[in-house]
C-alpha positions as CSV (number, residue, x, y, z in Angstrom):
1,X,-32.2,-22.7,28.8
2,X,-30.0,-24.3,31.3
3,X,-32.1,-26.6,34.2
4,X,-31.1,-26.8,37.7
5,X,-29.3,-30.0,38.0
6,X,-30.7,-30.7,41.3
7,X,-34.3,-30.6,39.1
8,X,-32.6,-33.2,36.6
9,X,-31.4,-35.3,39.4
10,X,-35.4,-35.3,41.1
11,X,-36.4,-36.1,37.9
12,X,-34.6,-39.0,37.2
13,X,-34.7,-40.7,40.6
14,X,-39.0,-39.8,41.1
15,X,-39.7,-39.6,37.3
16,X,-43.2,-40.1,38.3
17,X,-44.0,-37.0,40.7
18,X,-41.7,-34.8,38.7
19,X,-44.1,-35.8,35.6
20,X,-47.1,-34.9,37.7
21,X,-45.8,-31.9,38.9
22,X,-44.9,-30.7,35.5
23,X,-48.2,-31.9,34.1
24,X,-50.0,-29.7,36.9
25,X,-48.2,-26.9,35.5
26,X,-49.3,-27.7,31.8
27,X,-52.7,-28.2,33.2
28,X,-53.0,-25.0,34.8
29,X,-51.5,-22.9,31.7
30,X,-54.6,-24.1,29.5
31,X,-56.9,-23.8,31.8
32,X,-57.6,-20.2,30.7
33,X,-57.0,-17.5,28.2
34,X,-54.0,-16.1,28.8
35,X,-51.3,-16.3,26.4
36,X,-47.8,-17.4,27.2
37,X,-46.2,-13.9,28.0
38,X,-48.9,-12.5,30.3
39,X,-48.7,-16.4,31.7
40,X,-44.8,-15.6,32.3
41,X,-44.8,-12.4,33.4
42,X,-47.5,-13.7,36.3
43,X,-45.3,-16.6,37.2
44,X,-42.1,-14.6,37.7
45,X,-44.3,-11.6,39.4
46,X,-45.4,-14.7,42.1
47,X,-42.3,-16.0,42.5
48,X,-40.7,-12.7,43.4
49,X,-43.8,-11.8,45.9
50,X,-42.8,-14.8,47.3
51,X,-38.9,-14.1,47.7
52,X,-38.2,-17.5,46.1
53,X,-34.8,-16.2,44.5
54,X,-34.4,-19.6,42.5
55,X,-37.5,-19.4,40.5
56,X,-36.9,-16.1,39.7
57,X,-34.5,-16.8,38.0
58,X,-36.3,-19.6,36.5
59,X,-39.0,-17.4,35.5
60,X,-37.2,-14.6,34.2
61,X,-35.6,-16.9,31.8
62,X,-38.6,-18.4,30.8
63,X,-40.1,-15.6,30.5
64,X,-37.2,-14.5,27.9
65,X,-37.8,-17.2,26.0
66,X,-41.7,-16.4,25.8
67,X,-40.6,-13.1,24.3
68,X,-40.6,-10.4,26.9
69,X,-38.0,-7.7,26.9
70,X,-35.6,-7.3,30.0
71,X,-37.5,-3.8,30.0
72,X,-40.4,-5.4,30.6
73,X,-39.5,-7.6,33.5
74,X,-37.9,-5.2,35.1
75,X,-41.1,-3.1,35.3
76,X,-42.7,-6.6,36.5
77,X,-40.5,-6.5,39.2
78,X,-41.1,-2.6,39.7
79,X,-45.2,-2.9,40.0
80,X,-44.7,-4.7,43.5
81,X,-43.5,-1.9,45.3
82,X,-46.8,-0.6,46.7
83,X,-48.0,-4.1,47.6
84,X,-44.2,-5.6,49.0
85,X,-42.3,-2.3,49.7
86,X,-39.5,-1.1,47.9
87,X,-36.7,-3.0,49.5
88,X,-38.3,-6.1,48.7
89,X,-38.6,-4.9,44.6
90,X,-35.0,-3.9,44.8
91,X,-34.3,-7.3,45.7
92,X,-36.7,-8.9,42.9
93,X,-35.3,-6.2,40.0
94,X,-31.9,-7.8,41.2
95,X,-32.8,-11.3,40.4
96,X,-34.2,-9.7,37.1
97,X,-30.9,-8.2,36.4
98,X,-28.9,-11.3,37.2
99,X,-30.5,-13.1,34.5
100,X,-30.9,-10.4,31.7
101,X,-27.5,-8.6,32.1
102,X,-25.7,-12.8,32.1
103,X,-27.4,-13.1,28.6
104,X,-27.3,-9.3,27.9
């Protein structure tokens, strides 16, 4: 998986937050039971509730790597619709689709 280069470039000039910030994440993933799909698939479902179009993308590829299907994220992005309309999960299945259907 491919990271943003403006990430990369954070991380090198504040090495120090960027290792917080990464160990908050690590922090947060042990801090219950769930394993690392369901932990994906929550992630990318956030990110897309929040129309943050960058870690969608982020999240759908990590959430390849933890072994989803596209098939599955794509019904990820389909549960919001009674919660964020259906506009806004045509949008999110997009962001879905721009990530499977590259590595497709």
């Amino acid at each position: 998986m491919s990271i943003p280069k403006p990430y990369l470039d954070m991380k090198e000039r504040f090495p120090d937050l960027v290792g917080s910030y990464e160990a908050l994440g690590d922090a947060c993933k042990i801090a219950g039971p769930l394993d690392e799909k369901t932990i994906a698939m929550i992630k990318l479902a956030t990110s897309m509730s929040a129309g943050l179009e960058g870690a969608a993308h982020s999240h759908t590829r990590k959430a390849l790597q933890a072994g989803c299907t596209p098939e599955e994220l794509e019904h990820v992005a389909m549960l919001g619709t009674p919660t964020i309309g259906f506009p806004s999960m045509m949008r999110n299945l997009s962001w879905v689709r721009d990530v499977t259907q590259k590595q497709g």
